[in-house]
N, C-alpha and C positions, 0 to 999 in steps of 0.2 A: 771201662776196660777191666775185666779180671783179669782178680788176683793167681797166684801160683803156687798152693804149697807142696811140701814133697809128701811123697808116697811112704806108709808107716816103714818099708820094709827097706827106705831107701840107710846108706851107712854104711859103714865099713864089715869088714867079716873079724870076727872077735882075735883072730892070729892073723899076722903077715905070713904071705906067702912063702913056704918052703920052711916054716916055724911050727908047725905041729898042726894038729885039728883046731878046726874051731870049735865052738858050741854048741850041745844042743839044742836043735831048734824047738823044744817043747815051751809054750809059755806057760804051765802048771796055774795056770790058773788066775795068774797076778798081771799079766800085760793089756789086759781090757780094764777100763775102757781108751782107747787111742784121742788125747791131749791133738786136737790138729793147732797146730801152731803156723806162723807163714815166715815165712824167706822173700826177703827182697831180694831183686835182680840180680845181682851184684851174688849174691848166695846162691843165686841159681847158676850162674857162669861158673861158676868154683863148680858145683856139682857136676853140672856137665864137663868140666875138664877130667873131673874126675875118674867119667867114663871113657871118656876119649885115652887116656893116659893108660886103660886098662890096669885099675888101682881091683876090679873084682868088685865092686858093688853094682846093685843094681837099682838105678833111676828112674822112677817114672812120678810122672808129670801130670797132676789131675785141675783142672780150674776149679776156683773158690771166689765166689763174687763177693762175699762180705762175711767178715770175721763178727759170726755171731757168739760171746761166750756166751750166753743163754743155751742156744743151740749145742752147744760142744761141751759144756759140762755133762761130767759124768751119770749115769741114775743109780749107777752102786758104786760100793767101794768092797777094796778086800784088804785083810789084814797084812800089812809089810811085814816078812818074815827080819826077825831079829839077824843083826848082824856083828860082828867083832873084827873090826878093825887097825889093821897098823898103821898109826899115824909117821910120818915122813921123817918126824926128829927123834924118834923113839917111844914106845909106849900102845896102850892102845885104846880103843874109844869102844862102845856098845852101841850102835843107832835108837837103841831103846834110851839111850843115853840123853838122847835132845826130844824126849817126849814131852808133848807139853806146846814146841815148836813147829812150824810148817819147815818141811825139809826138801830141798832140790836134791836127790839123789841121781849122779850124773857119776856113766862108767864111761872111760876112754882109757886112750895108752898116746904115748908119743908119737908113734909112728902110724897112729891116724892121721892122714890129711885135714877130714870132715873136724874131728876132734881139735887138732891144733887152730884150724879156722871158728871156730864160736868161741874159741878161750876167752878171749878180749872181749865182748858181749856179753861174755858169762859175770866175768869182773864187775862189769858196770850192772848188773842184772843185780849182784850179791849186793854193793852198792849201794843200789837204791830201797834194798828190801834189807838189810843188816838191822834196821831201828823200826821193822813190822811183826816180829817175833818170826823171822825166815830165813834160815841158812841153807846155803848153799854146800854140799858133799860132793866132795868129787872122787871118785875110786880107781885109779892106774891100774890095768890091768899088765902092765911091762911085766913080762920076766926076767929073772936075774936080783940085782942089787937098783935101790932105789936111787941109787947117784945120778944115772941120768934124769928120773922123774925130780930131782930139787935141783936140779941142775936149770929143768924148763922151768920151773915155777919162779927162779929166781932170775929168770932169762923174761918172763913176761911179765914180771908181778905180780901174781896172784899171791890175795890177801885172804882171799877164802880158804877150808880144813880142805886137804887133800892126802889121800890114805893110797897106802900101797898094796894091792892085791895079785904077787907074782904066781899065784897057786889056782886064782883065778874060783876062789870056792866061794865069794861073796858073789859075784856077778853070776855065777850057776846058781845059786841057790836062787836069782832073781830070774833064768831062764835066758839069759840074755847071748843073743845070737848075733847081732851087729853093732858096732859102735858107730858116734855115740848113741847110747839108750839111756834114757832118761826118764825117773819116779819121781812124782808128785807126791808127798806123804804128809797127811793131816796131822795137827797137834795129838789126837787120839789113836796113831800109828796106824792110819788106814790110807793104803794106796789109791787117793782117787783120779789120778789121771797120768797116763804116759805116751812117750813119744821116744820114736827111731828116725835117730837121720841128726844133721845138724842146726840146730835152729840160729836165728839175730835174736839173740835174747834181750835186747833195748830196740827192737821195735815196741813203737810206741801200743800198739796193737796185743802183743804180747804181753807186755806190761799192764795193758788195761784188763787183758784176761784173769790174769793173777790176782790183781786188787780188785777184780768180781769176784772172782773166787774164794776170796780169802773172808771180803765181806759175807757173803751168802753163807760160809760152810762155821761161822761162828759160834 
């Protein structure tokens, strides 16, 4: 039986509806090459409720018989544009900051569905890679004041850095049109693989991608 994973362009639209524009859709350069990652079942029902609920994304559904990371790593890589961040309890970080490190750069907001549904995978994602030299970023794109985004972090536990971005000029500077969107960033600050849409980041499968990945690009 094939497998299922989503469609790069599947995810949210970067504003709730009747909240202003979203993004533009330009990926300048940095969203190649597309990280296919897979979704079990259970991920895919969400998605489809998704559309059925009329949340504005749009789902499609391509079969994938075997998760080859051989196959799905990238042949280039392009430089991560520098970033400066506000982190949650004040203060602020550089991404240029954790060079050195492999880096999960991961943009959402609250009032993504997709986004609030991988939180908890994400967790355990960060988890098991915290002691590989690999942190997990995660960037709210909410507007307003950040008391609702610590408000969720303290509501789900998350133990990973998450930074607040209400001006939304980190996620443009990355192109990003859908939430969530998610960079791949080598220790030597080069983007070499991404993904749109929401992934099971403790699939086992996924996990095995990463620690080829991480072996190989040493």
């Amino acid at each position: 039986m094939s497998l299922l994973h989503l469609h790069p362009e599947a995810g949210h639209r970067t504003r709730p509806r009747g909240k202003g524009r979203g993004h533009h859709s330009s990926r300048a350069g940095v969203l190649k090459p597309t990280l296919m990652l897979l979704l079990k079942p259970r991920r895919l029902l969400l998605a489809a409720l998704v559309v059925v609920l009329g949340y504005g994304a749009s789902f499609t559904l391509y079969p994938f018989n075997h998760f080859d990371a051989e196959a799905s790593a990238p042949p280039e890589s392009a430089p991560a544009p520098d970033l400066t961040l506000n982190r949650l309890g004040g203060g602020i970080a550089k991404l240029s900051d954790y060079r050195g490190k492999w880096v999960l750069l991961n943009f959402w907001a609250t009032w993504c569905d997709p986004c609030v549904a991988e939180m908890p995978s994400m967790e355990e994602f960060s988890q098991k890679f915290k002691t590989k030299n690999m942190v997990v970023l995660a960037v709210s794109v909410d507007r307003g004041s950040p008391e609702k985004v610590k408000k969720f972090v303290q509501r789900y536990g998350l133990t990973f850095e998450i930074f607040h971005d209400p001006e939304s000029s980190a996620s443009n500077k990355y192109g990003v049109s859908s939430l969530p969107s998610t960079f791949v960033i080598n220790p030597k600050g080069d983007i070499v693989s991404q993904a749109e849409g929401m992934r099971e980041w403790n699939d086992p499968e996924i996990l095995t991608y990463f620690n080829d990945l991480m072996k190989r690009k040493k």
